[in-house]
LOGU-313211 format. One record per residue (C-alpha): residue in one letter; x, y, z. Coordinates in steps of 0.2 Angstrom, whole numbers, plus 2048, in hexadecimal, padded with zeros to 3 digits. Last residue first. Layout:
N
(rec 'a'; (X; Y; Z))
...
***
This chain:
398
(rec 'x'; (C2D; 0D3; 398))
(rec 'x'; (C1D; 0DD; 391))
(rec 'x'; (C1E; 0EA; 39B))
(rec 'x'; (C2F; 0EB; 399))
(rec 'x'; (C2E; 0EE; 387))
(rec 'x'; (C3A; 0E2; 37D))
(rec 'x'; (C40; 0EC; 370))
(rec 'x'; (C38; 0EA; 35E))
(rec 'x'; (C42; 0DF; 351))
(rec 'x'; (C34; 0D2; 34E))
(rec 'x'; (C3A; 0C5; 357))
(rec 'x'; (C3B; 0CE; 365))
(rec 'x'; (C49; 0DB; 36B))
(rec 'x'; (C53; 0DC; 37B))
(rec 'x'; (C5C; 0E9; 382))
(rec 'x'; (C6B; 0E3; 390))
(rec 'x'; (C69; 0DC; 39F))
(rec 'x'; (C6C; 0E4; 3B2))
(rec 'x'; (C61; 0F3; 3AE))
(rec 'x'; (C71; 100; 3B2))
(rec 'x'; (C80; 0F4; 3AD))
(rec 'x'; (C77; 0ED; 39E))
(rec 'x'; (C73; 0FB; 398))
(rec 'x'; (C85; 102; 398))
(rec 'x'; (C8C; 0F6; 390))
(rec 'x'; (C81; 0F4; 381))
(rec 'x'; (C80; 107; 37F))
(rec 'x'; (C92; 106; 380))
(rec 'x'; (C93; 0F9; 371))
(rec 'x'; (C89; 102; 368))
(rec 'x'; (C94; 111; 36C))
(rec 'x'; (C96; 123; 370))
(rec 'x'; (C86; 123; 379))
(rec 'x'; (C7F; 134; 37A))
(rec 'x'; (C6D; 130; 37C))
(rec 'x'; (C66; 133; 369))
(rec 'x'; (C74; 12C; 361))
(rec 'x'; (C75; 11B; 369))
(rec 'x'; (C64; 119; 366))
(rec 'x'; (C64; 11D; 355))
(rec 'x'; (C71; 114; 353))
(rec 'x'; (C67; 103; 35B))
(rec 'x'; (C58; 108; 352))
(rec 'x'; (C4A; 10B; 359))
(rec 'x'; (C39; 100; 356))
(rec 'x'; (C34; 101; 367))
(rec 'x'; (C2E; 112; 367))
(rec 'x'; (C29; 11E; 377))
(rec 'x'; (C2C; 10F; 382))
(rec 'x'; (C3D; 10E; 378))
(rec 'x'; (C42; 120; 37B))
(rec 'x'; (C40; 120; 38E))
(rec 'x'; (C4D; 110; 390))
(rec 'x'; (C58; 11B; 385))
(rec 'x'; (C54; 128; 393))
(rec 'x'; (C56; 11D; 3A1))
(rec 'x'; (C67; 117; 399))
(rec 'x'; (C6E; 128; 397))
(rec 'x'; (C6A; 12E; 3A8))
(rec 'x'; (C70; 11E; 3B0))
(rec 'x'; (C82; 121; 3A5))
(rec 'x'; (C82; 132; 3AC))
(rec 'x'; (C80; 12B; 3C1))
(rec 'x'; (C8E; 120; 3BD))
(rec 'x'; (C99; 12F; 3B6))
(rec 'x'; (C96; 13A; 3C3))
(rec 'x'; (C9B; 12D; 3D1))
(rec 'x'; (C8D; 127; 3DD))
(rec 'x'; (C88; 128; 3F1))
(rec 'x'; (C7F; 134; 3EC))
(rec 'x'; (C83; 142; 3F5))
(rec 'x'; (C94; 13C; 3FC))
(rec 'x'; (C9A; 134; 3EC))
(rec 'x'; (C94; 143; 3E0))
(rec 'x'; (C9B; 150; 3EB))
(rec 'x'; (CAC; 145; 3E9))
(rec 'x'; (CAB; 145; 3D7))
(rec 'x'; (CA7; 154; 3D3))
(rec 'x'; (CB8; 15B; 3DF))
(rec 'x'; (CC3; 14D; 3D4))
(rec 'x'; (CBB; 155; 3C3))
(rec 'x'; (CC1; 168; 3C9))
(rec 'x'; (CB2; 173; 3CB))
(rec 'x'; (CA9; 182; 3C1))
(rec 'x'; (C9A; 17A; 3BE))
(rec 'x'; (C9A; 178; 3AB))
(rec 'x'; (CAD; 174; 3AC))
(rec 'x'; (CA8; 165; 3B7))
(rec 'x'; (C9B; 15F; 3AC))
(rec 'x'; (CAA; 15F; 39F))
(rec 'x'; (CB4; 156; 3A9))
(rec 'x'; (CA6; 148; 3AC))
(rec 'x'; (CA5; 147; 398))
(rec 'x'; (C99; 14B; 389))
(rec 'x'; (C91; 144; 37B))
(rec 'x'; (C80; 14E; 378))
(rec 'x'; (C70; 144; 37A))
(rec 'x'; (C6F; 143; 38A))
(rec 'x'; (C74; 159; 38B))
(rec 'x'; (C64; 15F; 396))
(rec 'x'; (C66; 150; 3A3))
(rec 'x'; (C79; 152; 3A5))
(rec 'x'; (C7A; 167; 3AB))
(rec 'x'; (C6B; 162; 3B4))
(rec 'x'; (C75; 155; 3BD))
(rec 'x'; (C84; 161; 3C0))
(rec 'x'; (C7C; 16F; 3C8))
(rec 'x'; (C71; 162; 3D2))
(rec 'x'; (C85; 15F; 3D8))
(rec 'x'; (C88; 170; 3DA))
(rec 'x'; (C79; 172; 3E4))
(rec 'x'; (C7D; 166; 3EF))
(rec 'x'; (C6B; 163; 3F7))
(rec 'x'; (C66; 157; 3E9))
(rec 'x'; (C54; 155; 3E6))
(rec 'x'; (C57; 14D; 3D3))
(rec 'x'; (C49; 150; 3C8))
(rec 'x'; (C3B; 149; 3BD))
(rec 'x'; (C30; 143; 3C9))
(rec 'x'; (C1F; 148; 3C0))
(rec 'x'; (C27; 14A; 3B1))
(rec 'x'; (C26; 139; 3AD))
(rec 'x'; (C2F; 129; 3B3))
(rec 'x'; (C24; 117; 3AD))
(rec 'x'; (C2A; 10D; 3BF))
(rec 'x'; (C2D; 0FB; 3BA))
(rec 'x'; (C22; 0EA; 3B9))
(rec 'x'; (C1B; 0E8; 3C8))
(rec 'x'; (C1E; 0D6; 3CF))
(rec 'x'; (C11; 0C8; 3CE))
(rec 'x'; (C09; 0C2; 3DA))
(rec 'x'; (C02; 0B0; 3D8))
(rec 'x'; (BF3; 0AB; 3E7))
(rec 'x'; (BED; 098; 3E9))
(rec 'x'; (BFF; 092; 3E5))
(rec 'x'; (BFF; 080; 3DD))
(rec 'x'; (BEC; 081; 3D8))
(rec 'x'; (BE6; 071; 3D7))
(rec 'x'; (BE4; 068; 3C5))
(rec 'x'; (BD2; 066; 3BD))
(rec 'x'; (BD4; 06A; 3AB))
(rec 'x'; (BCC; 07A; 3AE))
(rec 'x'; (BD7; 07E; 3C0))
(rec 'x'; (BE8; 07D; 3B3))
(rec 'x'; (BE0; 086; 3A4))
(rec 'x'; (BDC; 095; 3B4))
(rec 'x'; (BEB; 097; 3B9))
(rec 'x'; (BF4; 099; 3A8))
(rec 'x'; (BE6; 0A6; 3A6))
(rec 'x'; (BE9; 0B2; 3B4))
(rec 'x'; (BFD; 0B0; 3B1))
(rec 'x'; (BF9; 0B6; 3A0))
(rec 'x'; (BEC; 0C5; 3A8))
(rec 'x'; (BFB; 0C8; 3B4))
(rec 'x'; (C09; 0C9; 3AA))
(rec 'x'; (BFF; 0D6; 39D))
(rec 'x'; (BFC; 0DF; 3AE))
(rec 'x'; (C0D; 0E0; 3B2))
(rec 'x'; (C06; 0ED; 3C0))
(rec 'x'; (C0F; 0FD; 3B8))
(rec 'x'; (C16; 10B; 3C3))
(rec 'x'; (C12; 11E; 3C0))
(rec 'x'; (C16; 12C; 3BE))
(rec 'x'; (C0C; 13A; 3B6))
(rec 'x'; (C0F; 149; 3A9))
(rec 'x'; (C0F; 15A; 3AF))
(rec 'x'; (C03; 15C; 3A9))
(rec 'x'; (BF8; 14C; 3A9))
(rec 'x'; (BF3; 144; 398))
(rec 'x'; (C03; 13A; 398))
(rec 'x'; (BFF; 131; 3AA))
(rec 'x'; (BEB; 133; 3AB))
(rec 'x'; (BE7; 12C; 39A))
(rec 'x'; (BF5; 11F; 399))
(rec 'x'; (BF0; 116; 3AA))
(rec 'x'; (C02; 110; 3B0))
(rec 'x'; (BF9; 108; 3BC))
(rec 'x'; (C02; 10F; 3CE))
(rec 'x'; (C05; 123; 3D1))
(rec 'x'; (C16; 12A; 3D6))
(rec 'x'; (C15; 13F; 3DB))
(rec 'x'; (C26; 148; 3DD))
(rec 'x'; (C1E; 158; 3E8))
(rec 'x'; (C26; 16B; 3EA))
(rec 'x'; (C32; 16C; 3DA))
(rec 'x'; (C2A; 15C; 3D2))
(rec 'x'; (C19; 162; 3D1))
(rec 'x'; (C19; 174; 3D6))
(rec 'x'; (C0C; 178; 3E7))
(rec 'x'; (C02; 187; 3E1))
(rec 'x'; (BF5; 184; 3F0))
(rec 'x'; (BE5; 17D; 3E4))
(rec 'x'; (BF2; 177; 3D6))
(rec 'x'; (BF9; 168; 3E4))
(rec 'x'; (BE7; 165; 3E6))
(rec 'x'; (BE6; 15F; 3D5))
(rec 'x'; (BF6; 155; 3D3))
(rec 'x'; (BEF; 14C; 3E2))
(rec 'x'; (BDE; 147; 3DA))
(rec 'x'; (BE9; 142; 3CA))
(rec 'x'; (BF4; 136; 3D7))
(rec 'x'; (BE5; 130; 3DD))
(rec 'x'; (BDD; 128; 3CC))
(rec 'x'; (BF1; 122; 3C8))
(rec 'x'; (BF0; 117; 3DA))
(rec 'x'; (BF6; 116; 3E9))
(rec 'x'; (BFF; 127; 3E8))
(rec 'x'; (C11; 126; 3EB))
(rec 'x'; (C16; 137; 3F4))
(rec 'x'; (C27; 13C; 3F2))
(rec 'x'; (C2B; 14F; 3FD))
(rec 'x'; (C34; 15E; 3F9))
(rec 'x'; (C2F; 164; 405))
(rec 'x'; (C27; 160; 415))
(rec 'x'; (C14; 15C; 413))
(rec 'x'; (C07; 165; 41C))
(rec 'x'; (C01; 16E; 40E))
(rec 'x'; (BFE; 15D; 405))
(rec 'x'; (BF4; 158; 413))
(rec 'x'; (BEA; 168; 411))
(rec 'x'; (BE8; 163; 400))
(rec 'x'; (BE3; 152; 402))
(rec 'x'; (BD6; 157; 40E))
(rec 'x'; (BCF; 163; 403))
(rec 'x'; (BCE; 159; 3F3))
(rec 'x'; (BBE; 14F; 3F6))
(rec 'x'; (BB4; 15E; 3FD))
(rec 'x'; (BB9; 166; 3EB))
(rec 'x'; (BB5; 159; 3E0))
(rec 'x'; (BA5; 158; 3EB))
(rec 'x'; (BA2; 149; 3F5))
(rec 'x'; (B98; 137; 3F1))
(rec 'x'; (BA8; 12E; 3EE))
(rec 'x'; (BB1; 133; 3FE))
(rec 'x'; (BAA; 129; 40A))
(rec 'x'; (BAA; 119; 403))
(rec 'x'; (BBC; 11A; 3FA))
(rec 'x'; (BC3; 11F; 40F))
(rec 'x'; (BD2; 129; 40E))
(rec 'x'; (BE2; 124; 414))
(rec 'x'; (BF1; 133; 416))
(rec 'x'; (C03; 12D; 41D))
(rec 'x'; (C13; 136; 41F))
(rec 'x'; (C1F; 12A; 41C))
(rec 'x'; (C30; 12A; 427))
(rec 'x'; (C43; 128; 420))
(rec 'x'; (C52; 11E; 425))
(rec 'x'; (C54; 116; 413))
(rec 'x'; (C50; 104; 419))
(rec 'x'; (C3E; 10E; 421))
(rec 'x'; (C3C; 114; 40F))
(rec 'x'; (C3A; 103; 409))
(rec 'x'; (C2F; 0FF; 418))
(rec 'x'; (C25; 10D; 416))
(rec 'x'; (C21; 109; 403))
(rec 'x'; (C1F; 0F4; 405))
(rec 'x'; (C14; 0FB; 411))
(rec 'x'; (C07; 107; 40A))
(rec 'x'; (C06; 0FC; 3F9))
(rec 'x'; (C01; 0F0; 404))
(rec 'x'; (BF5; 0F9; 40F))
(rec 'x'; (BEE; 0FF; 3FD))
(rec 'x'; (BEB; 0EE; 3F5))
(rec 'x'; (BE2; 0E9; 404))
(rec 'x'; (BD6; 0F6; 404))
(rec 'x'; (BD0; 0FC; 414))
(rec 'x'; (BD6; 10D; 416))
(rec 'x'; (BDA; 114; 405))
(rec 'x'; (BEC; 11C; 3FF))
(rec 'x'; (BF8; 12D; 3FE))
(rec 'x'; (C0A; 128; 404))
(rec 'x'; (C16; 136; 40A))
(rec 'x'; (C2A; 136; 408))
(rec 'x'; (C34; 143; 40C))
(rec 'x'; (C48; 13C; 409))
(rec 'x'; (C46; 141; 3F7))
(rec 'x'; (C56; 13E; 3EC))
(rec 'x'; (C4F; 138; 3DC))
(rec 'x'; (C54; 125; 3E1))
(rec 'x'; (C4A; 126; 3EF))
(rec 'x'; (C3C; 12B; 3E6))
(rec 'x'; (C3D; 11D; 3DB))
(rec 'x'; (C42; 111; 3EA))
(rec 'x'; (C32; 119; 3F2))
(rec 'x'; (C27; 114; 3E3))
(rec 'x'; (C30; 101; 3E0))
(rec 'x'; (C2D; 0FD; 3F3))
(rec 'x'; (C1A; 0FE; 3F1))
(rec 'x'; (C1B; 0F7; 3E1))
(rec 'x'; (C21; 0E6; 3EA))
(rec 'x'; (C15; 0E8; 3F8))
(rec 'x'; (C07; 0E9; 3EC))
(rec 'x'; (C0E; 0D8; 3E1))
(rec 'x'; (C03; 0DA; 3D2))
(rec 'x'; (BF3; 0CC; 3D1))
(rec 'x'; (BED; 0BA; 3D0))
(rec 'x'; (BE1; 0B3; 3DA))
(rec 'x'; (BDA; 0A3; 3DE))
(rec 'x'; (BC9; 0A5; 3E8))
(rec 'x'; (BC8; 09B; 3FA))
(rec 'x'; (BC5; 0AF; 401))
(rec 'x'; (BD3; 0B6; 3F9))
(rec 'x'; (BD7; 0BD; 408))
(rec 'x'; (BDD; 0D0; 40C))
(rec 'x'; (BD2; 0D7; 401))
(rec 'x'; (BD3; 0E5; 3F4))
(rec 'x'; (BDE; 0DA; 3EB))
(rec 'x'; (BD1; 0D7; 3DA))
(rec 'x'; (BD8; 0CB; 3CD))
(rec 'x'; (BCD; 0BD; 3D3))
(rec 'x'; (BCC; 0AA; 3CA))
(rec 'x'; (BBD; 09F; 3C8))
(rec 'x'; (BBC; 08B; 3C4))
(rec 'x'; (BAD; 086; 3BF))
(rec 'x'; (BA0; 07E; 3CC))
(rec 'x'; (B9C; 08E; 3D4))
(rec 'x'; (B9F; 08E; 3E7))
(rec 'x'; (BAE; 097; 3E7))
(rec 'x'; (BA6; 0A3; 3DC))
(rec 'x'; (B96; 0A6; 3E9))
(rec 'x'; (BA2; 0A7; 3F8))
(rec 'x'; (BAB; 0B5; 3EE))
(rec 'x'; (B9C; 0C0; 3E8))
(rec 'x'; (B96; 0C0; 3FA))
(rec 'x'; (BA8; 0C6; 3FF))
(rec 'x'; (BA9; 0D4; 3F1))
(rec 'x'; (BB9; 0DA; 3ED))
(rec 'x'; (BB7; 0D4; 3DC))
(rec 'x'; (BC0; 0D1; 3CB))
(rec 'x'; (BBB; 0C3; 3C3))
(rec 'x'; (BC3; 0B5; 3B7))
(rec 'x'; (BB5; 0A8; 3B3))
(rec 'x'; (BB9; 097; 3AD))
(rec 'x'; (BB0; 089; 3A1))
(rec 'x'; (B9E; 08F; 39C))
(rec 'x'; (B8E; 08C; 39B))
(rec 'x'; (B83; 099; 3A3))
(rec 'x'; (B75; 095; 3AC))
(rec 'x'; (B77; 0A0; 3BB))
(rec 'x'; (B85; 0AE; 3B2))
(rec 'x'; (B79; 0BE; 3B8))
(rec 'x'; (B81; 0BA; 3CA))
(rec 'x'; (B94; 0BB; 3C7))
(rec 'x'; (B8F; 0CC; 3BD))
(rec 'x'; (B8C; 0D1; 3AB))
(rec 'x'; (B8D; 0E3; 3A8))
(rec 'x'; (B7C; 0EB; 3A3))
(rec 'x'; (B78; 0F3; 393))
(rec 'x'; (B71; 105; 391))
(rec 'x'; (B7F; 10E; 387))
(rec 'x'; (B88; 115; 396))
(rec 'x'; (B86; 106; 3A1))
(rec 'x'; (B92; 100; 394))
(rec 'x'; (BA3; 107; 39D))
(rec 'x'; (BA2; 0F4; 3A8))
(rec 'x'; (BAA; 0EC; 39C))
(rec 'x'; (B9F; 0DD; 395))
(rec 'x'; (BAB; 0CE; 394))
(rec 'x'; (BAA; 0BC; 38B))
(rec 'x'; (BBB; 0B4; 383))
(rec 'x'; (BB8; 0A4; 379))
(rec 'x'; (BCB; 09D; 37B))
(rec 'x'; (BD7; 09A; 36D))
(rec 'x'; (BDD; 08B; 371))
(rec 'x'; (BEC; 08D; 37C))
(rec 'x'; (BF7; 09B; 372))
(rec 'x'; (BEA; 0A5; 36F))
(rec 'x'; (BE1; 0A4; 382))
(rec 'x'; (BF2; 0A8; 387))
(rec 'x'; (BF5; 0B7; 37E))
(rec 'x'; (BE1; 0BD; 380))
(rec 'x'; (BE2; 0BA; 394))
(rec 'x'; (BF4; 0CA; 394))
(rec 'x'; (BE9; 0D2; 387))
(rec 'x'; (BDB; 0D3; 394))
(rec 'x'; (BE6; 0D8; 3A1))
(rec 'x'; (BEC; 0E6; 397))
(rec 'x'; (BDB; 0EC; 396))
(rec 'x'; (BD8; 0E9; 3A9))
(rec 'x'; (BE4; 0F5; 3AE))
(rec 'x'; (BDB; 105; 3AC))
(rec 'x'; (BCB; 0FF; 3B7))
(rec 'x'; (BBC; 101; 3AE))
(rec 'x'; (BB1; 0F9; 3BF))
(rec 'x'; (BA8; 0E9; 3C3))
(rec 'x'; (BB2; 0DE; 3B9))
(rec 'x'; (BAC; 0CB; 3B3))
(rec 'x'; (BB6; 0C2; 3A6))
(rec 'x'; (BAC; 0B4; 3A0))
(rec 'x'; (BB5; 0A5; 399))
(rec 'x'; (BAF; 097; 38C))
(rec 'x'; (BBD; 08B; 388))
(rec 'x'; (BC0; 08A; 375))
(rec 'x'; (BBB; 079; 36B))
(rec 'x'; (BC9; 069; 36A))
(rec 'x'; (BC8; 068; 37E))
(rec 'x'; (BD9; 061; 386))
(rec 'x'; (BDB; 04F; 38C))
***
């Protein structure tokens, strides 16, 4: 039978890592909706005002029902498995779990998702900046060569050791990275493993007047606000469904507290979506008349237009845009519009999911609702959804 008084639970982190917050509100909406739990967390950012974040060991004593850690930590993990409440890790930088449940983003999954992105732009240089010996980063490194491997195309590769590079100069830290960058063939995609080292990247591209996305499409992973709308140009990047994550997170550990088995002693859950900024926005296309053509599209979304007048705008007949359309991107004109509209309506509700429907429909050239519908569901593969309190479904939150 289920406690009538909150279950005590620490949440232990070592490091502010962006993602965590969304975590916490992923624990928080199951926590309310099972008993509102008695959540207990010291981030780590209050070594600055003299306190001390808690760790595994500082908890001897301490009378609670679950901790949810985040550690890489071997020592730490032999001590949690051998704790006489149930503990979960969030942390992959580890190949095992160690005998400790986790929870935590699909890597090889997001992995795929940045070179499918930068695929889908038209890049066929790809390059992937990561850490040696972090599990989390040989994922990421993998499900990304292998998804650009199915396109035909090879990775240039560049690993730098955290431990090593922590104590150097900002500018000793960036010189590898920029000769590396130098090195690269271009235009060339590079996923950087995460949104810290895409920023790093961004920096040594400024050092040798490289142009980010004429020269380098840059992808980084969190989806850390600061860094990705506070970047110029403005970062890409994917999100690690962490809101899924800190529900799934808890739902695993209501089930270990009331002293059922794990069913699955690691759950991965897939990245949410690429969040596109300027950082990739364009289309590497070596027909120029069709580039001609998509730029033509992308500056007139919220105008409504058609194929033949693209054509006009480029000096060609319809039938001839189409076929340089088919053979460069494997895609007719008018498939490739109705993408473009979609992605920015899909843009429009991140900014603000209280839009209208017309407003919508206005904004991104739709001639319809009833097209909008359409044509959303054709490109995302389900149409927009809204809660019960009006607002769009984020895909975040989905």
């Amino acid at each position: 039978m289920r406690k009538t008084t909150p279950y005590r639970i620490a949440i232990l982190y070592p490091t502010s890592v962006p993602w965590m917050a969304r975590c916490l509100d992923g624990i928080r909406q199951f926590a309310k909706q099972h008993g509102d739990w008695h959540l207990f967390t010291t981030p780590p950012a209050i070594h600055g005002v003299g306190e001390g974040a808690v760790s595994l060991t500082s908890l001897k004593g301490w009378h609670g029902h679950g901790i949810i850690l985040a550690s890489n930590n071997t020592n730490e993990l032999t001590r949690a498995r051998r704790m006489k409440i149930p503990v979960i890790n969030l942390a992959g930088g580890l190949e095992s779990g160690h005998g400790v449940p986790r929870v935590m983003v699909d890597h090889h999954a997001a992995g795929r998702l940045a070179a499918e992105h930068l695929i889908s732009r038209g890049l066929t240089n790809l390059a992937f900046f990561g850490w040696e010996n972090l599990a989390y980063s040989e994922k990421r490194q993998r499900g990304f060569v292998e998804r650009a491997a199915e396109s035909g195309l090879e990775c240039e590769v560049m690993l730098r050791e955290a431990d090593k590079e922590k104590d150097l100069s900002w500018t000793r830290r960036i010189a590898e990275p920029t000769r590396w960058l130098s090195s690269l063939p271009k235009p060339c995609g590079v996923f950087a493993v995460h949104d810290f080292r895409a920023q790093l990247l961004m920096e040594a591209c400024q050092e040798i007047d490289l142009l980010i996305p004429e020269d380098i499409a840059l992808v980084g992973m969190d989806n850390d606000d600061i860094i990705c709308e506070h970047s110029i140009p403005t970062l890409t990047s994917i999100s690690r469904s962490s809101v899924e994550v800190g529900y799934r997170t808890a739902a695993l550990l209501d089930q270990l507290i009331q002293g059922n088995e794990p069913t699955e002693q690691e759950i991965l859950v897939p990245p949410a979506k690429v969040y596109a900024r300027q950082s990739t926005d364009m289309h590497y296309c070596s027909d120029e008349l069709v580039a001609q053509a998509i730029a033509y599209m992308t500056n007139r979304l919220n105008r409504d237009f058609g194929i033949s007048d693209v054509a006009d705008a480029v000096n060609v007949s319809r039938r001839k845009l189409e076929m340089r359309f088919a053979s460069a991107l494997g895609s007719s004109p008018r498939s490739y519009l109705t993408k473009l509209r979609v992605q920015r309506a899909q843009a429009l509700l991140e900014l603000d999911p209280k839009r209208t429907i017309q407003s919508l429909v206005a904004d991104c050239g739709f001639r319809s609702r009833q097209t909008f519908y359409e044509s959303f569901k054709r490109v995302v593969g389900h149409p927009p959804e809204r809660t019960k309190k009006g607002e769009f479904i984020s895909p975040e939150d989905s």
